[in-house]
C-alpha positions in Angstrom: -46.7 36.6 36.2 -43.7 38.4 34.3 -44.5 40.6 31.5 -42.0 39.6 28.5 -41.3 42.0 25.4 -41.9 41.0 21.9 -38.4 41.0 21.7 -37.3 39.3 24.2 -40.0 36.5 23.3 -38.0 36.1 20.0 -34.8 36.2 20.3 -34.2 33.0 22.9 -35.6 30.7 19.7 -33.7 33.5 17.3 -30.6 32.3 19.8 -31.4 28.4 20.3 -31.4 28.2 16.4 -28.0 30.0 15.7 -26.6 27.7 18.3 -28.3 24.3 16.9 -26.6 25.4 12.9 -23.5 26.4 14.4 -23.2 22.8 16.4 -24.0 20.7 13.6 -21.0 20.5 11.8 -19.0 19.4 14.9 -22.0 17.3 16.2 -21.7 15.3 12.6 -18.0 15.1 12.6 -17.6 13.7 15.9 -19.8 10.9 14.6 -17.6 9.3 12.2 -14.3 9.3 11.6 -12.3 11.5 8.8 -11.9 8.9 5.7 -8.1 9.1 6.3 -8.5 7.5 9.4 -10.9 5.0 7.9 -7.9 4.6 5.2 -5.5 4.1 8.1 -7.7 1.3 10.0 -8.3 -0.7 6.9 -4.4 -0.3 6.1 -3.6 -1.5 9.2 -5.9 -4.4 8.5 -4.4 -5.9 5.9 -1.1 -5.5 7.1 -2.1 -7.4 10.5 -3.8 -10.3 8.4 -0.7 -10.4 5.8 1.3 -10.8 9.5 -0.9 -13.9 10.6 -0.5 -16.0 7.4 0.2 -19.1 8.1 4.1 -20.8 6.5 2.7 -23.3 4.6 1.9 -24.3 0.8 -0.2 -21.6 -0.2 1.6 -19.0 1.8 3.3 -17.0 -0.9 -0.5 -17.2 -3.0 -1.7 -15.8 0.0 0.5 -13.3 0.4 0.3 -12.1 -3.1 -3.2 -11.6 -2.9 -3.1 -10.0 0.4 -0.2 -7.5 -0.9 -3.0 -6.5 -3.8 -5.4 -5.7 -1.0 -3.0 -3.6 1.0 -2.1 -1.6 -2.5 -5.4 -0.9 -3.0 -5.8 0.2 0.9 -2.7 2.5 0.2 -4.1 4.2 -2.9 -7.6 5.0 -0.9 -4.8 6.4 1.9 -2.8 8.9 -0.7 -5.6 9.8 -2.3 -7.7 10.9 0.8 -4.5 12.3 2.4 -2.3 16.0 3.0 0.4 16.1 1.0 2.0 16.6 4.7 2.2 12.7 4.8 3.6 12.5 1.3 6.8 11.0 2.7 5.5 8.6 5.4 3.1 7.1 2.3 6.3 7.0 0.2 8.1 4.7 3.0 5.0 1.8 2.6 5.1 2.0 -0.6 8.8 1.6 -1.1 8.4 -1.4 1.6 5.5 -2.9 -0.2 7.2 -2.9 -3.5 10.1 -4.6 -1.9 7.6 -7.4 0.4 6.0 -7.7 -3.3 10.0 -8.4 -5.6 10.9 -10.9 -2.5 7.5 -12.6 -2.6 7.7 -13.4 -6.2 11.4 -14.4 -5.9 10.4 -16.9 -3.3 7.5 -18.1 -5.4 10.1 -18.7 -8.2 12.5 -20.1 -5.5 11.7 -20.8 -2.5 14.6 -21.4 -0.6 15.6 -20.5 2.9 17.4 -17.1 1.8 14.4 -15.9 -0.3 11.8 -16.9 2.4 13.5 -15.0 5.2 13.9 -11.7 3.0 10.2 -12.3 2.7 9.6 -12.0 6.5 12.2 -9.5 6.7 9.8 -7.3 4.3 6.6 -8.2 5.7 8.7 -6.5 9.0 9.8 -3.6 7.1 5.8 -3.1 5.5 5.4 -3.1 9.3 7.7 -0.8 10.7 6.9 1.9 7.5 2.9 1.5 8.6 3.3 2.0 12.2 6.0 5.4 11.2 2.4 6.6 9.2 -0.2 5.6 11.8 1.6 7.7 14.5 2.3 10.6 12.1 -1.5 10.2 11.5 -2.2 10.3 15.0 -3.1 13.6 15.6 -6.1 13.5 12.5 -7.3 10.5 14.1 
């Protein structure tokens, strides 16, 4: 049977602690994901079910109250994010003012001119949401 110091006796569970507080932080963040990622998924939510409206009578209703949710889904998304991604955020909301301008001229007119700028901006809301997923890529 192996004679052990005092010492060495002590220090292993001195050792096992340090390594169990120093792990935690990166055990609990690889649990959930950063909230601008969270921001991001439920962005890209809304945008997908915005997308998958159905042309009908109560499209541009729809639409509307869709738009409201992905304006809310864009201010949880610049508030939780760097200022590094200032300018991607800029680019959606530039395109989701201009989805939201053609959606009300098409509810005031809805011809075949203001109803394709409509799916043109729904395209552009698109296009500026995937430029921010990718440059959020690397957080998430």
């Amino acid at each position: 049977m192996a004679i052990t110091s005092y010492r060495a006796r002590t220090r292993t569970p001195a050792a096992a602690l340090l390594c169990l507080v120093l792990a935690a932080p990166a055990l609990t963040a690889c649990g959930e994901p950063p909230a601008l990622c969270q921001d991001m998924d439920a962005l890209s939510a809304s945008i997908e079910n915005l997308r998958s409206l159905n042309t009908g009578e109560n499209a541009l209703s729809a639409a509307s109250s869709e738009l409201t949710k992905i304006e809310s889904d864009l201010e949880k998304l610049r508030a939780d994010a760097a200022a590094e991604f200032a300018t991607q955020i800029a680019a959606v909301q530039s395109a989701k003012d201009g989805l939201r301008a053609s959606v009300r001229a098409a509810a005031e007119a809805p011809t075949t001119t203001t109803l394709s700028a409509v799916r043109d901006d729904v395209g552009a809301l698109r296009l500026a949401v995937d430029d921010l997923k990718a440059a959020l890529s690397a957080s998430c």
